[in-house]
C-alpha positions as CSV (number, residue, x, y, z in Angstrom):
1,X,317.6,178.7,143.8
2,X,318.0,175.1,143.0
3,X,318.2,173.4,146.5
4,X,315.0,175.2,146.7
5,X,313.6,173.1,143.3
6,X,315.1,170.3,144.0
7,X,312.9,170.3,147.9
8,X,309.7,171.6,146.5
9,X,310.6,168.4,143.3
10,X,311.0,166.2,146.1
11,X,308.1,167.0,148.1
12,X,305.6,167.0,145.5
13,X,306.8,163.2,144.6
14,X,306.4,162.5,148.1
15,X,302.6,163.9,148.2
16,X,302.0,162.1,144.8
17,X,303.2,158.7,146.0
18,X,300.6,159.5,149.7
19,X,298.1,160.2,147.0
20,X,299.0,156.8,145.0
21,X,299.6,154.2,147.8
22,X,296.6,156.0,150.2
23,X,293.9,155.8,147.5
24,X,295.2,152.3,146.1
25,X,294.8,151.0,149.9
26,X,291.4,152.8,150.4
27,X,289.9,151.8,147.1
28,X,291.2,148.3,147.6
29,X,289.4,148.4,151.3
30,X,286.5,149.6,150.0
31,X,286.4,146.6,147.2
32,X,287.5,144.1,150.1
33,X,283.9,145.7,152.4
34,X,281.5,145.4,149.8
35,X,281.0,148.9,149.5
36,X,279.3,148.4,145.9
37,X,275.6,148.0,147.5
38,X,274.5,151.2,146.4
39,X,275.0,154.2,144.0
40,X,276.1,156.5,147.4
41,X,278.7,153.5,147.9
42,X,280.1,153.5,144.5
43,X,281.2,157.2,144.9
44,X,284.2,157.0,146.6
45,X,285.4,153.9,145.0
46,X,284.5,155.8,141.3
47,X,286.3,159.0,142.8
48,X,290.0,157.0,143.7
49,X,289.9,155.1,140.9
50,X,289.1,158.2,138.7
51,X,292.1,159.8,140.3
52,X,294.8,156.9,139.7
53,X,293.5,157.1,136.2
54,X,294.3,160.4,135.8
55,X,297.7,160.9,137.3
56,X,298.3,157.6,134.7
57,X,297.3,159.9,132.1
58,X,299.4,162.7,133.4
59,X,302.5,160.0,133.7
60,X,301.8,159.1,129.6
61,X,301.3,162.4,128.1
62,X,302.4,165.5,130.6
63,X,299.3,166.7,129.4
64,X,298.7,170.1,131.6
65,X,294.8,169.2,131.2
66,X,295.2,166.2,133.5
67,X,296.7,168.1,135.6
68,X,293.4,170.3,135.8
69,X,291.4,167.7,135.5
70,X,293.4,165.9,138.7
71,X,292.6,169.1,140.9
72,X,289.1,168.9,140.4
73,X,289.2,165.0,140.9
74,X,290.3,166.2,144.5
75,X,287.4,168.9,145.2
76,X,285.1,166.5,144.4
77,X,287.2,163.8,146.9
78,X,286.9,166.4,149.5
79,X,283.2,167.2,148.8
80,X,282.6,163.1,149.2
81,X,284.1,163.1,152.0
82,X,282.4,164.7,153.7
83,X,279.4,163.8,152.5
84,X,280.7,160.2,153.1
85,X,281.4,161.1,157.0
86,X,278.0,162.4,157.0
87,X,276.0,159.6,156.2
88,X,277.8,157.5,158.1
89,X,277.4,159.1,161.2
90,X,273.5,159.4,160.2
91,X,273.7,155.8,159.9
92,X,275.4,155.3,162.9
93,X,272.3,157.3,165.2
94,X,269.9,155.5,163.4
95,X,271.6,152.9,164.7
96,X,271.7,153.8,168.1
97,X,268.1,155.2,168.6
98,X,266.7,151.8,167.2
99,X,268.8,150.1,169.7
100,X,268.8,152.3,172.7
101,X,265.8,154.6,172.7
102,X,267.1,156.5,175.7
103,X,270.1,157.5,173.8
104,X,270.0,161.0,173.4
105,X,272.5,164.1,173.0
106,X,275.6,163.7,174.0
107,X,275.8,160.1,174.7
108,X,274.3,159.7,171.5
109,X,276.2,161.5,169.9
110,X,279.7,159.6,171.6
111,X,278.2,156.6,170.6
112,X,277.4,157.1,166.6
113,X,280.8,158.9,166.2
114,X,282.4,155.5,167.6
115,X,280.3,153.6,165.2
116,X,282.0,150.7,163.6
117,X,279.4,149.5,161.0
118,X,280.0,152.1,159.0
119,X,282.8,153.3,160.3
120,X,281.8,156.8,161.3
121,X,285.6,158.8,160.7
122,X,286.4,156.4,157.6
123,X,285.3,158.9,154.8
124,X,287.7,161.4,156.3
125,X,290.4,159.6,154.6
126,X,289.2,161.0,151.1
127,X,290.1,164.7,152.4
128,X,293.1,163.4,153.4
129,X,294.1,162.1,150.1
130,X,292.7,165.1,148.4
131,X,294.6,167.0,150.5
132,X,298.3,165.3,149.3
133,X,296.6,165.3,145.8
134,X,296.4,169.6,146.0
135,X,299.8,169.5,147.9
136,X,301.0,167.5,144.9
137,X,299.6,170.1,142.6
138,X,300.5,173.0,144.6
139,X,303.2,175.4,142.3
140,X,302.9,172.7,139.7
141,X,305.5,173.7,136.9
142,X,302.9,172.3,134.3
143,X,299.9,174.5,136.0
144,X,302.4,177.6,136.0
145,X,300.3,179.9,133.7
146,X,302.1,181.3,130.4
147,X,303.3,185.0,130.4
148,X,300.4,187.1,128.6
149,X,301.3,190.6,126.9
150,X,300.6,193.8,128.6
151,X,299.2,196.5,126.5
152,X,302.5,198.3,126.6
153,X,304.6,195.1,125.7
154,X,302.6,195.2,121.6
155,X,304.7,196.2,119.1
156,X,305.0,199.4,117.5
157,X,302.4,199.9,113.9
């Protein structure tokens, strides 16, 4: 079925550009913020940049290895993720406690999830990219496995 090819071809360059122009803008954001202070900081920004570096790779050589290599650049995107979104809504009640003692439950919780400094929801934006990265990757031609001989398929001694 070509139309078929040609949709799936066309989708997958759509998720590879969300994957290109989303981690471009957030690793450029997260150079614009500062968020180099610390080695928890640099994750992220390693991670994006790690993953532009390998689908360059990919572009260059078609090497199916990149293409591996790109699929566990996007667990480990998801995995900082959340990560990511959990320290910054730690950081956020901190926050809030040492502001407003009183805070507590569900008003403290409404308040540290609408944290601005860090921005509580921002590492959710890695899963997202991860996300298009495995959609991009999803029925890969290059990941296809080869064909491997069944016992009954050897040839005759």
């Amino acid at each position: 079925m070509p139309h078929h090819r040609a949709t799936r071809d066309a989708l997958r360059g759509v998720l590879v550009a969300v994957y290109v122009l989303g981690a471009l803008g957030t690793l450029g954001e997260l150079l614009l913020v500062g968020h180099v202070e610390d080695r928890w900081q640099l994750v992220p920004v390693a991670l994006l940049g790690g993953g532009l570096l390998i689908l360059a790779g990919y572009a260059i050589t078609w090497a199916r290895g990149a293409l591996v290599a790109f699929r566990g650049m996007m667990i480990l995107h998801v995995l900082s993720g959340g990560i990511g979104l959990y320290q910054h809504y730690h950081a956020n009640v901190e926050f809030k406690v040492e502001t407003y003692p009183e805070l507590a439950g569900f008003a403290l919780f409404w308040e540290a999830i609408q944290g601005s400094t860090p921005p509580t929801l921002a590492p959710g934006a890695m899963v997202l990219l991860a996300l298009a990265g495995l959609g991009y990757l999803l029925h890969h031609p290059a990941l296809a496995r080869p064909a491997t001989r069944t016992d009954s398929e050897e040839p005759a001694s």
